[in-house]
TORDOLO-787676 format. One record per residue: residue number from 1; residue in three letters; x, y, z of N, C-alpha, C in turn. Coordinates in nm, 3 decimals. Last residue first. Layout:
BEGIN
REC,k,r,nX,nY,nZ,caX,caY,caZ,cX,cY,cZ
REC,NUM,ALA,X,Y,Z,X,Y,Z,X,Y,Z
...
END
This chain:
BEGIN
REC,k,r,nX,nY,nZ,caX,caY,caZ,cX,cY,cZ
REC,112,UNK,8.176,10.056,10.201,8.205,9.975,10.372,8.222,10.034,10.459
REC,111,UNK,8.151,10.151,9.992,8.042,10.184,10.056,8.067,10.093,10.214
REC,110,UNK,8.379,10.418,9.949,8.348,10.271,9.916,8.175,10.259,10.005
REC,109,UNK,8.692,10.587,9.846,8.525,10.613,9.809,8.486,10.427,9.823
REC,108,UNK,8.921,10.571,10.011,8.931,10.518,9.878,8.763,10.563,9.927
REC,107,UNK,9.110,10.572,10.269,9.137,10.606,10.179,9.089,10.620,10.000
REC,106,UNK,8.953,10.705,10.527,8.861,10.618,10.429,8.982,10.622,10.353
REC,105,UNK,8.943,10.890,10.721,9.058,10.812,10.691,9.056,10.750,10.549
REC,104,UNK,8.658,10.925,10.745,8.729,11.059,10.666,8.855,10.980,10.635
REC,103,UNK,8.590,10.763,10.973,8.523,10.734,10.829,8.584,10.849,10.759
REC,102,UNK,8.837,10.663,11.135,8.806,10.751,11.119,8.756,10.748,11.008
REC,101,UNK,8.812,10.329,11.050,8.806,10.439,11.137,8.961,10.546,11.174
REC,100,UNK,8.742,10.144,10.817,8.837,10.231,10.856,8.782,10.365,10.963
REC,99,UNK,8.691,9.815,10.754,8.636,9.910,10.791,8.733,10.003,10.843
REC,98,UNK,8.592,9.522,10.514,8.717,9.598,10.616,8.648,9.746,10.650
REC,97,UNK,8.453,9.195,10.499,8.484,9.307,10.509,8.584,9.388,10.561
REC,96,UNK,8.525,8.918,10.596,8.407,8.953,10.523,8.404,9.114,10.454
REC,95,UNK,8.713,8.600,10.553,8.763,8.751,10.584,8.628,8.784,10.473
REC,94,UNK,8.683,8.319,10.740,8.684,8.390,10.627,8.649,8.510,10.668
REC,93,UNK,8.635,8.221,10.984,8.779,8.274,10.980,8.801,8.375,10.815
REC,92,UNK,8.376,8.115,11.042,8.479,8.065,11.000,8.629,8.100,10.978
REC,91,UNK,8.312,8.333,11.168,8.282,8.245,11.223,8.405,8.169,11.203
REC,90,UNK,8.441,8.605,10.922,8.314,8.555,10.968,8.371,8.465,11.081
REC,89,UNK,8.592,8.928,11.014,8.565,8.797,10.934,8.468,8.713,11.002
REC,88,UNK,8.686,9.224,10.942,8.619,9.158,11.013,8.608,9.025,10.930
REC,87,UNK,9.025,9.504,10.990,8.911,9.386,10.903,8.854,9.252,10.985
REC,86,UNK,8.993,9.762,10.987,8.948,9.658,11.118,8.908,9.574,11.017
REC,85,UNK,9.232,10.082,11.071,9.165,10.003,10.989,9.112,9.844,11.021
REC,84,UNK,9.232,10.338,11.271,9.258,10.233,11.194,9.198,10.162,11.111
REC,83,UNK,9.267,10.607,11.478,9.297,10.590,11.349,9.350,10.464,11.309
REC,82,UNK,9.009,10.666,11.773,9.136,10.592,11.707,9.168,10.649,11.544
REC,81,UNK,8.819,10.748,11.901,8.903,10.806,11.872,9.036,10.782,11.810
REC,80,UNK,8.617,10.513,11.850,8.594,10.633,11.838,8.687,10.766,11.838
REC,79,UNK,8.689,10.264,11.884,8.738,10.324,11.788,8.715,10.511,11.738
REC,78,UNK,8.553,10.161,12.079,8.688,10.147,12.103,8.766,10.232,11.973
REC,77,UNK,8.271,10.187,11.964,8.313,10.243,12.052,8.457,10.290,12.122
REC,76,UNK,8.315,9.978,11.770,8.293,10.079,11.749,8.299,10.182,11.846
REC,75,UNK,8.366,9.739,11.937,8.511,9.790,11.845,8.425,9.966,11.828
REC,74,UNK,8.137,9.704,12.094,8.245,9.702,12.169,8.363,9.797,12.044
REC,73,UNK,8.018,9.625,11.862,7.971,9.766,11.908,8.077,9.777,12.009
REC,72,UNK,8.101,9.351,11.796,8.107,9.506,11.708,8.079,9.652,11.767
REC,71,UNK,8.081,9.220,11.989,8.253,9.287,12.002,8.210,9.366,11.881
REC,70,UNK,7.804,9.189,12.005,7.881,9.268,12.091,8.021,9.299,12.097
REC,69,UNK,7.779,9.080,11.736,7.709,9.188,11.761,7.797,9.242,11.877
REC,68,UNK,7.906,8.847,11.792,7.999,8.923,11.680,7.931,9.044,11.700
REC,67,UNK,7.935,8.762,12.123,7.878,8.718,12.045,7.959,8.858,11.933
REC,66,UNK,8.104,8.768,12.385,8.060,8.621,12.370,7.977,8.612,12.210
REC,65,UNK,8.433,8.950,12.309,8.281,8.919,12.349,8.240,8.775,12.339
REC,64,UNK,8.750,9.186,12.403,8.673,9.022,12.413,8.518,9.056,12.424
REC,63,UNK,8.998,9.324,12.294,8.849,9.343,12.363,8.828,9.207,12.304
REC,62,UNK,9.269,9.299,12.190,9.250,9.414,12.305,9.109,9.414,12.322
REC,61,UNK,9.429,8.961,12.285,9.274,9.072,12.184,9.275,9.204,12.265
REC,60,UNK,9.768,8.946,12.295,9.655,8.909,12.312,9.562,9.009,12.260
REC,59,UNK,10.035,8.947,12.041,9.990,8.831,12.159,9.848,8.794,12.209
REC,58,UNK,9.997,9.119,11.794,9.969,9.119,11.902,9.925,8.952,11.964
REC,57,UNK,9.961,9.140,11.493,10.113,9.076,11.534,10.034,9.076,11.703
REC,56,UNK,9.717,9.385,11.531,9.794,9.289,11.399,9.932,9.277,11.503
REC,55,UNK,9.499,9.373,11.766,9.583,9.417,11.693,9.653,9.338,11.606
REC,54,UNK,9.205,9.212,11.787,9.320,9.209,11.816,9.372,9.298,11.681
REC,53,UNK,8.918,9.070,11.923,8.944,9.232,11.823,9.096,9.200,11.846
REC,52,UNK,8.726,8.814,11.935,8.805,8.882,11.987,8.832,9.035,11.837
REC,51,UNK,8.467,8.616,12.065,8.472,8.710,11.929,8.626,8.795,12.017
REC,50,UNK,8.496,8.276,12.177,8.486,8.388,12.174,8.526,8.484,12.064
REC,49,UNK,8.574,7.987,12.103,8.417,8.053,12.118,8.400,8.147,12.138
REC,48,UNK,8.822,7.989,11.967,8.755,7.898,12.090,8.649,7.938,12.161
REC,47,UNK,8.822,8.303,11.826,8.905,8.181,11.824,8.803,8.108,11.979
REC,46,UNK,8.690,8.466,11.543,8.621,8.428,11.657,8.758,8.273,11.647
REC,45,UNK,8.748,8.837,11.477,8.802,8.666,11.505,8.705,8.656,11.546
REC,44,UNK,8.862,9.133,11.356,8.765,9.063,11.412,8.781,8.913,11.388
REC,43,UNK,9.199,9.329,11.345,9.111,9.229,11.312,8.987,9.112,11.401
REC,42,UNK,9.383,9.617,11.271,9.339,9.546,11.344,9.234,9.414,11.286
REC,41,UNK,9.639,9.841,11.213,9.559,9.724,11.190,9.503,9.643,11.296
REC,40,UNK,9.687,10.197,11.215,9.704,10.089,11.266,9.594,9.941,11.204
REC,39,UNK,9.788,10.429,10.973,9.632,10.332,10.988,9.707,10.201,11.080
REC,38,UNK,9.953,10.696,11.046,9.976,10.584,10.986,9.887,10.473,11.055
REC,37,UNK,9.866,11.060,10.891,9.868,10.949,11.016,9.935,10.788,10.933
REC,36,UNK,9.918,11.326,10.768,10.013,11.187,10.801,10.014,11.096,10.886
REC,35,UNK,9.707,11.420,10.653,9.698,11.378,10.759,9.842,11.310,10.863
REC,34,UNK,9.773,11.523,10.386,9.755,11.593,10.435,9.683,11.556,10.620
REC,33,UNK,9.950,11.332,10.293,10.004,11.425,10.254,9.919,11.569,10.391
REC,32,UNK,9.819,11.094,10.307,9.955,11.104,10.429,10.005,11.239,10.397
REC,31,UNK,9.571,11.165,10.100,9.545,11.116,10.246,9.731,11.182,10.316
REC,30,UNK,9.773,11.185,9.849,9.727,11.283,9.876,9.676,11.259,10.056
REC,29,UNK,9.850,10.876,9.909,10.000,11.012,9.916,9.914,11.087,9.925
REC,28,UNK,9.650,10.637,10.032,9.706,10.721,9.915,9.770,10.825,9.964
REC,27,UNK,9.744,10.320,10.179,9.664,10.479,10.174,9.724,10.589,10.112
REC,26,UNK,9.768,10.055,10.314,9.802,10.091,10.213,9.693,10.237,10.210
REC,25,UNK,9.888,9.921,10.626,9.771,9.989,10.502,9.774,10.078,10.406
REC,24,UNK,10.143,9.687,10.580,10.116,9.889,10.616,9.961,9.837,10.543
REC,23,UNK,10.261,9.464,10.470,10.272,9.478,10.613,10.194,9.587,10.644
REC,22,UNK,9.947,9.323,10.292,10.085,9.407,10.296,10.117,9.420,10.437
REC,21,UNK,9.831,8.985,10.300,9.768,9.105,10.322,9.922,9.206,10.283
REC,20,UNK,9.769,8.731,10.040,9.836,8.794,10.138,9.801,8.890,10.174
REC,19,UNK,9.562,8.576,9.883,9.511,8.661,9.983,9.599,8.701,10.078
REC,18,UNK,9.739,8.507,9.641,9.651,8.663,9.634,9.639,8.722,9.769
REC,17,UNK,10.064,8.397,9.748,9.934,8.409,9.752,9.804,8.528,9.747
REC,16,UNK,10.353,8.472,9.525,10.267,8.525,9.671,10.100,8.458,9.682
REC,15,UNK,10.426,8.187,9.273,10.385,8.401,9.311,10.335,8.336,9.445
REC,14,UNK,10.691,8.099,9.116,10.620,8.074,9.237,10.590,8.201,9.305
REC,13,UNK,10.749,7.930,8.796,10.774,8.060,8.928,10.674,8.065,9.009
REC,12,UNK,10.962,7.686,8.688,10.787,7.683,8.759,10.816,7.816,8.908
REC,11,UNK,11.042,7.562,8.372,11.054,7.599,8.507,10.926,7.706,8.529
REC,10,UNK,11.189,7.274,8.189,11.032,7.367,8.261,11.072,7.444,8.357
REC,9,UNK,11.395,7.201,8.124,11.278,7.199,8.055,11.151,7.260,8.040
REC,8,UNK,11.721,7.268,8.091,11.595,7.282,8.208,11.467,7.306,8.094
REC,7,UNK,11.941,6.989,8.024,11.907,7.082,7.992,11.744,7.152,8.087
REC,6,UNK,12.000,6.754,8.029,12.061,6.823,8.150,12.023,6.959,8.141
REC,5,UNK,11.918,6.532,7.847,12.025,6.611,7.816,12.124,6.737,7.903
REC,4,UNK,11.664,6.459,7.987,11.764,6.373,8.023,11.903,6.487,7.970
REC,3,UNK,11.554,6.793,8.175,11.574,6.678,8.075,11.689,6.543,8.109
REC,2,UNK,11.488,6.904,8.550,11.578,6.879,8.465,11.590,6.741,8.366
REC,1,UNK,11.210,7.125,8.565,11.251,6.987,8.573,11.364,6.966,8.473
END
């Protein structure tokens, strides 16, 4: 805020919100060193009463359910040969967990 003397009195830096996500999944150099895969993203919803799975940036869900039990076992199945990463959220949209398929992808020791 600029004083009466014209001088700057305060100034006010403006960080990222914590809960931004990165554009990439983030995965350690030893992992790309000896897989070089690159962890597609994905994410569990529920928009207008249905549970959807959608890719990150994607128009539409690549699998639809009526309840969070059946688009989980729907994803787990859909993932069986994949390489990604799936973060799930509740009802509300709050973000509950993340999960990486291929459980060896894992980049990090966790118990999710």
């Amino acid at each position: 805020m600029w004083g009466w003397s014209g001088t700057v009195s305060h100034v006010h830096v403006q960080r990222p919100p914590a809960h931004r996500q990165p554009e990439a999944a983030v995965v350690s150099s030893n992992f790309m060193e000896r897989h070089s895969v690159t962890l597609k993203r994905y994410a569990i919803t529920k928009r207008g009463g249905i549970w959807e799975l959608r890719a990150h940036g994607a128009q539409r869900a690549t699998l639809t359910a009526q309840t969070k039990a059946e688009i989980m076992q729907k994803m787990k199945q859909f993932m069986a040969d994949k390489h990604a990463s799936v973060r799930i959220h509740d009802e509300c949209g709050l973000f509950q967990e993340e999960r990486t398929y291929q459980r060896s992808d894992d980049p990090r020791s966790s118990k999710g």
